[in-house]
C-alpha positions in Angstrom: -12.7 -18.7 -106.7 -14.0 -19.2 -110.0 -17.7 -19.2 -110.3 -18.2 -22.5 -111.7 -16.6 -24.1 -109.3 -17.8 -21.9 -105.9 -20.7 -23.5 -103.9 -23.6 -21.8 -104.9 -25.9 -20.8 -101.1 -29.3 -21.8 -102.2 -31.6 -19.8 -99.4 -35.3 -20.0 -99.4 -38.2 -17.6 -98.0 -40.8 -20.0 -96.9 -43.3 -17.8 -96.0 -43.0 -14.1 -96.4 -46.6 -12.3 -95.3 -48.2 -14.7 -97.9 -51.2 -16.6 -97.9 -52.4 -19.8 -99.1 -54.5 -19.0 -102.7 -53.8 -20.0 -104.8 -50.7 -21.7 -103.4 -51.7 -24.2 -100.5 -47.8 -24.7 -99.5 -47.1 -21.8 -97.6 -46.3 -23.2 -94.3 -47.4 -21.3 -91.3 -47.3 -22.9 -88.1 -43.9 -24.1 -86.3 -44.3 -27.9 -86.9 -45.0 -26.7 -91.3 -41.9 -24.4 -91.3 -39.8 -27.1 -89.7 -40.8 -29.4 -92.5 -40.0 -27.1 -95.1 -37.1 -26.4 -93.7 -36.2 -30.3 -93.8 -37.2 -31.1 -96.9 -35.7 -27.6 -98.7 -32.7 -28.8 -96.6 -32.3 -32.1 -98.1 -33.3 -30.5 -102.4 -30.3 -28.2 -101.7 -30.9 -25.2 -99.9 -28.7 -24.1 -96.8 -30.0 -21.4 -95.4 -33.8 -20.2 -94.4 -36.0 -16.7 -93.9 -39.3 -17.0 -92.0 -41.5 -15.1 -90.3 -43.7 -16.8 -87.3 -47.4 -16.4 -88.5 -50.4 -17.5 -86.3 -52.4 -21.0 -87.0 -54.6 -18.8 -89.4 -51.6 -17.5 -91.5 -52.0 -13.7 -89.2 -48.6 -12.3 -88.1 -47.4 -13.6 -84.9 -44.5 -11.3 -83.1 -43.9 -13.0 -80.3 -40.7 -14.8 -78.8 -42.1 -17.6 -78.2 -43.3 -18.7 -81.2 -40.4 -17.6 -83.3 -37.7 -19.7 -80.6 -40.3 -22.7 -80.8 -39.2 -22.3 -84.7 -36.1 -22.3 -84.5 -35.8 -25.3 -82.2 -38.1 -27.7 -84.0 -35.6 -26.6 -87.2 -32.7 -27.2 -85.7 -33.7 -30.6 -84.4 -34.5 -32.0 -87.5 -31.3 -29.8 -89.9 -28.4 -27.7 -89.9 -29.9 -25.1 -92.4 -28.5 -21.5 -91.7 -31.8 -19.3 -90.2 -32.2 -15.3 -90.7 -35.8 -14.6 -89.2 -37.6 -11.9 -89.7 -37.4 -9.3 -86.9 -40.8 -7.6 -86.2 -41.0 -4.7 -88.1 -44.3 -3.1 -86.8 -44.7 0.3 -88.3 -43.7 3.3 -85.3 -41.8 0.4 -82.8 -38.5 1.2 -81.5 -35.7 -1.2 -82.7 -36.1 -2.8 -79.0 -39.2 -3.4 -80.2 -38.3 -4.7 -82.9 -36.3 -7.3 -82.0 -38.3 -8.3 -79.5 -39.1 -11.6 -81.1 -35.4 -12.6 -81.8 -33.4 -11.1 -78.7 -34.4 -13.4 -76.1 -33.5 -16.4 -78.0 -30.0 -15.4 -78.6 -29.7 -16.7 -75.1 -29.8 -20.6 -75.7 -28.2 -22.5 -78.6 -31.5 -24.5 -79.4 -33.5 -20.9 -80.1 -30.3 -18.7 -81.2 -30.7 -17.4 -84.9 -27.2 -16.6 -87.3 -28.0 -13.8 -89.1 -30.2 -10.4 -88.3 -31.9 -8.9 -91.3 -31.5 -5.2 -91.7 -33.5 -3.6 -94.6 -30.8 -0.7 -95.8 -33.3 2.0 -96.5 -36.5 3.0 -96.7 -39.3 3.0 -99.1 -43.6 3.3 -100.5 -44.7 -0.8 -99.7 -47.6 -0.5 -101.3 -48.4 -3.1 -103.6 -50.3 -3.3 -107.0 -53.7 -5.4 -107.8 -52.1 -7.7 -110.8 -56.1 -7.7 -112.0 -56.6 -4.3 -112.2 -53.4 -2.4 -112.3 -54.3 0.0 -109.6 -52.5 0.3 -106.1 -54.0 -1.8 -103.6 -52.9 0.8 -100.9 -51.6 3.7 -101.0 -50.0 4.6 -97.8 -47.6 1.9 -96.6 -44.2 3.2 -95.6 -41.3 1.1 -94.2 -38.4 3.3 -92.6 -34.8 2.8 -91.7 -33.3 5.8 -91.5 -29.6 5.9 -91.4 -29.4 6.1 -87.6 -31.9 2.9 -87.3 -29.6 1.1 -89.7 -26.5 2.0 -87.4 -28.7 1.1 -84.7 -29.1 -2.1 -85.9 -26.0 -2.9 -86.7 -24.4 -2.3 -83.3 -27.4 -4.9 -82.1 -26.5 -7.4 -84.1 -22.7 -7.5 -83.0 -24.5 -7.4 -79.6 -26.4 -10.3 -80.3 -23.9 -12.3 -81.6 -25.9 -12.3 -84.8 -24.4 -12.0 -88.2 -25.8 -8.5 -90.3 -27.4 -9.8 -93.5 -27.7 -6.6 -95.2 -31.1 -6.0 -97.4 -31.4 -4.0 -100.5 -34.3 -3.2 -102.9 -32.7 -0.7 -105.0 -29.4 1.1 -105.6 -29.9 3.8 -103.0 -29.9 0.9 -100.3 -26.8 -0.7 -101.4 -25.2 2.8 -101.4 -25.9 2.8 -98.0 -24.5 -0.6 -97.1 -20.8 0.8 -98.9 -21.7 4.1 -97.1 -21.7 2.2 -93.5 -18.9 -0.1 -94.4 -16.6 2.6 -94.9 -17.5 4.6 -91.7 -17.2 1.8 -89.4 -15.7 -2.0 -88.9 -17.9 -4.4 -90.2 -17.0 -8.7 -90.4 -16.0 -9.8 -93.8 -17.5 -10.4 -96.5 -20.6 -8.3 -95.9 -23.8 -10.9 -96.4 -25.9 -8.7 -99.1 -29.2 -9.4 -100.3 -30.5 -7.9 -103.0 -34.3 -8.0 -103.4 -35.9 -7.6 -106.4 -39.3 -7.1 -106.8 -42.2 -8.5 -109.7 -44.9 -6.1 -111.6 -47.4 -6.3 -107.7 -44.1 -4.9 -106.0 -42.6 -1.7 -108.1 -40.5 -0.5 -104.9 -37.5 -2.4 -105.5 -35.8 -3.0 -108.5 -37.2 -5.5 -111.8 -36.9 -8.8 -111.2 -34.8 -9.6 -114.0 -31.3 -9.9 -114.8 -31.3 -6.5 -115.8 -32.4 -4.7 -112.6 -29.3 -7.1 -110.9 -27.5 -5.6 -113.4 -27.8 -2.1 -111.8 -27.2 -3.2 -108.3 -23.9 -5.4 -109.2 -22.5 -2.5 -111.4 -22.8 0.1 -107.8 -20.4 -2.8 -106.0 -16.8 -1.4 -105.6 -14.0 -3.9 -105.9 -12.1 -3.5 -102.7 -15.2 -4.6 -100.3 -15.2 -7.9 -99.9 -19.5 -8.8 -100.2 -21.4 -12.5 -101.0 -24.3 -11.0 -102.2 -27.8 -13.1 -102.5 -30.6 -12.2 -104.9 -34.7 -13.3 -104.9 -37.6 -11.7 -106.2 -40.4 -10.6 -104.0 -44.1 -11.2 -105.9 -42.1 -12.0 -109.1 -40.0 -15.0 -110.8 -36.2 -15.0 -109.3 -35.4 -17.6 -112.4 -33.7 -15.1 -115.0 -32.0 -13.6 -112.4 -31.1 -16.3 -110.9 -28.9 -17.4 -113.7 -27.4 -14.2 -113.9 -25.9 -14.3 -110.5 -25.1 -18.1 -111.0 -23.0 -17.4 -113.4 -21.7 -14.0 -111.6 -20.9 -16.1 -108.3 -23.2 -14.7 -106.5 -26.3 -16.6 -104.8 -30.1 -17.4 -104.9 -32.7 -17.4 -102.9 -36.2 -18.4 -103.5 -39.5 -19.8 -102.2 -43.4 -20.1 -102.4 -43.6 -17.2 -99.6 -42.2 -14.7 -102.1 -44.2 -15.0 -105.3 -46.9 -18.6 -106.1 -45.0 -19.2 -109.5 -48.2 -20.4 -110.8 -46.3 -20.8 -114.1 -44.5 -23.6 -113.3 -47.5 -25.0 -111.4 -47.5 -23.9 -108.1 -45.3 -26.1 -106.9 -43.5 -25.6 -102.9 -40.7 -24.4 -101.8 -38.2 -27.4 -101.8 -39.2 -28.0 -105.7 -38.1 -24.7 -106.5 -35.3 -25.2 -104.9 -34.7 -28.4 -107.0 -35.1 -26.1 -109.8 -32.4 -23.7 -108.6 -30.0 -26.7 -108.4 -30.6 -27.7 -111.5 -30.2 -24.5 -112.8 -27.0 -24.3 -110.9 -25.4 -27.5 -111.9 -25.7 -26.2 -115.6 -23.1 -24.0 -114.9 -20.9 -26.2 -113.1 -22.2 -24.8 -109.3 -23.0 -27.2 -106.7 -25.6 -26.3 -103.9 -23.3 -25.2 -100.8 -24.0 -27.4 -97.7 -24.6 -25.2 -94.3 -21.4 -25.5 -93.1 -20.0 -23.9 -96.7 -22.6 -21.2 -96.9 -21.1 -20.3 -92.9 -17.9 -20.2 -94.4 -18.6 -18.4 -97.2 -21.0 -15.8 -95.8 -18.7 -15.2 -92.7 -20.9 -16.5 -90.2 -18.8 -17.6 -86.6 -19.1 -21.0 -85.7 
């Protein structure tokens, strides 16, 4: 299908582990991300990651909260949902999914895709003020038998793997387990890039796609997504517009105080319009299903 004329899956991430300064619309309670979700819904977007967060913008892992989510967003939209699973530093992938597996039980709580970060790598993130590392000991970690792991959970779960990359190295991994073992076609890919605060994953620029596009071999069938996490997804953005790929985007990943701070369903309005430059329409849910391989 010719890019110009392929729905283009407009995903946003609402909320990330982000606060509220100097952004105030970061939505953190169930009743906030379901509005979000409505109005990013109704600017274009078709498909949502969240994490639960507490009334005080803390992490919340539980259950509970994340089903009460997914409920109020389904009762007021169709949008596609990929929650975050709980990725506490030393829990067991049980663990882990602690906060989605129980909800896979009822329609009104059951989530379509699980997220599985393809790799490991430093976290730590850099003080934009002073240039130094605000940490200097965060490690995330999914070794290879984690990431098998969690694939065989998600085909368990009924849930859809949307496979997450921050460098090459990751997405060598992804072709790596799609040639050892049956996986549903296309393979959902997102690529994460990452702005100056996040130097683990790959520029956020059109460049730094670039590298990540140029690894994909031409017999596996993969929609591939891109955002930017603590940068501007824009210039990328248009790169994989006009590549066919995807976009996703949202107050949760970086404040965009250049264009004014503005919330998540307005940059979502700016994807579109982006989009419709180069002859791409936002996909509705039921396209983005359909073209990300997500059962009915």
């Amino acid at each position: 299908m010719p890019s110009g004329s392929k729905p283009l899956v407009i995903g946003v991430h609402v909320n990330e582990n982000t606060m509220r300064e100097p952004n105030p619309h970061v939505p953190w309670t169930p009743g906030e991300i379901a509005a979000t979700a409505a109005a990013s819904r109704a600017a274009g977007a078709s498909l949502m990651h969240f994490h639960a967060r507490t009334p005080d913008g803390g992490m919340d892992h539980s259950a509970r909260t994340y089903g009460e989510i997914v409920e109020k967003v389904r009762t007021e939209g169709d949008l596609l949902l990929a929650p975050a699973p709980a990725n506490v530093p030393g829990w067991s992938v049980s663990e882990r999914l602690s906060n989605l597996a129980p909800n896979q039980e009822r329609p009104e709580t059951r989530s379509d895709f699980l997220v599985i970060e393809m790799g490991l790598a430093a976290m730590d993130l850099i003080d934009p003020r002073s240039g130094d590392f605000a940490t200097d000991d965060r490690v995330f970690l999914n070794n290879t038998r984690i990431q098998a792991e969690l694939l065989d959970r998600a085909g368990e779960l009924g849930m859809t793997p949307y496979l997450a990359s921050f460098n090459v190295s990751w997405t060598r991994a992804i072709i790596a387990h799609a040639k050892s073992r049956p996986l549903r076609a296309p393979l959902a890919v997102a690529f994460i890039l990452g702005g100056d605060e996040f130097p683990a994953a790959h520029p956020a620029t059109a460049a730094g796609l670039r590298a990540q596009l140029d690894l994909l071999p031409e017999d596996l069938s993969i929609e591939w997504i891109v955002s930017a996490y603590r940068g501007n997804v824009l210039e990328a953005a248009e790169e994989a517009i006009v590549r066919g790929g995807h976009v996703a985007i949202g107050a949760g990943d970086h404040h965009y105080g250049e264009l004014g701070f503005p919330s998540t369903p307005e940059l979502v309005a700016h994807v579109v319009e982006l989009a419709r430059r180069h002859g791409r329409e936002p996909a509705t849910p039921d396209q983005a299903r359909e073209l990300l391989g997500v059962p009915a």
